[in-house]
N, C-alpha and C positions, 0 to 999 in steps of 0.2 A: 454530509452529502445532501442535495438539493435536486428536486424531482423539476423536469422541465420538459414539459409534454406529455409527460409519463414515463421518458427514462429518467432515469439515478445521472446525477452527473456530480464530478467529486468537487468539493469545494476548494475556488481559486487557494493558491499559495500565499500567506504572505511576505512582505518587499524583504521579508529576512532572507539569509542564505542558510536557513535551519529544514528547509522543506524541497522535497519533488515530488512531481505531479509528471504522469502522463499526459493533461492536457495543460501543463505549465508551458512557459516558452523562457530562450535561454538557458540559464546556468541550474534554474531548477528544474530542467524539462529530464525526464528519463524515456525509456520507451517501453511501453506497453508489453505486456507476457505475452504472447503466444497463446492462444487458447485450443490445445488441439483436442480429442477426445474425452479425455478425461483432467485437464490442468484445473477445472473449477472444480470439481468433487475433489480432489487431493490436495488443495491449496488448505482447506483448516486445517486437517493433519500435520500439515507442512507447518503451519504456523504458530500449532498447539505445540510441536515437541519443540521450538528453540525458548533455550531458556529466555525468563522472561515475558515472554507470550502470552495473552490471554484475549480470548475472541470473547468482544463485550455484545456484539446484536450480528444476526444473518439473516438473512431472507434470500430468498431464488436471485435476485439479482443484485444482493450486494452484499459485504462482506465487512464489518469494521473492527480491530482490534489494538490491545495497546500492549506497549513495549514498555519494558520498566527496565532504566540503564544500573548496571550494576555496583558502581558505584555510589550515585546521589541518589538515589532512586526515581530520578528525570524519570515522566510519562510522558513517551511521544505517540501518534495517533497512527493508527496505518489505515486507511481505505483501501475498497475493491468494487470495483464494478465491473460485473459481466456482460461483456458487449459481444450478445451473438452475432448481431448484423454484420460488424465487422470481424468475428471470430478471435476478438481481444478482452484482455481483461485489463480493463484502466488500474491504474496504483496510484498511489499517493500518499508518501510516511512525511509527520512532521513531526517538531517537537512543541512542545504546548510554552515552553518557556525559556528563557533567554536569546540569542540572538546569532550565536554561530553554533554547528553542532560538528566541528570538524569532518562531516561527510557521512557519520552513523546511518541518518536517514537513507541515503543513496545503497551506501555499503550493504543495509540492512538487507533492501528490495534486492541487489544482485542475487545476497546469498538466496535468498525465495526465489529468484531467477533459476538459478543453477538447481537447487532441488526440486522445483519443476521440470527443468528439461532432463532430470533424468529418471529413469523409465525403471 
């Protein structure tokens, strides 16, 4: 993540198809969480209990952790950034190496989608 102005903003994608980003554009664009009351204070939880999980640095406004695939044991990166202004929380999963990730990265974020929106 890279500071620009003073907010956090998640670092571009790269040209692979191994990554999405809420500020990606295209096939690696996903959209943004919903930030409503409480989605940033339940999101480590969220992301502490799937296996694999582990939250490497957090501060108030950002949130970074890695996935470890169960098979090879691939390390992909997940970012967060809390955007109150907009009342969103940016995302962005990638994998650190090779070059397709058949859709993991995406899939991953959904499933962190859906155990946020439920209450």
């Amino acid at each position: 993540m890279s500071t620009d102005a003073g907010s956090p903003q998640l670092r571009p994608c790269p040209r692979t198809p191994n990554c999405v980003s809420s500020q990606g554009h295209g096939k690696q664009y996903i959209e943004p969480f919903p930030d409503d009351e409480s989605s940033w204070e339940r999101l480590p939880g969220i992301l502490e209990a799937m296996p694999g999980v582990a939250i490497v640095e957090q501060t108030p406004q950002t949130l970074r952790a890695e996935a470890r695939t169960k098979l090879l044991r691939f390390v992909d990166d997940l970012d967060f950034v809390h955007d109150r202004e907009q009342g969103l929380i940016q995302v962005r999963s990638a994998s650190r190496l090779g070059y397709s990730d058949f859709g993991a990265n995406r899939r991953r974020l959904e499933v962190v989608r859906g155990k946020l929106m439920k209450r």
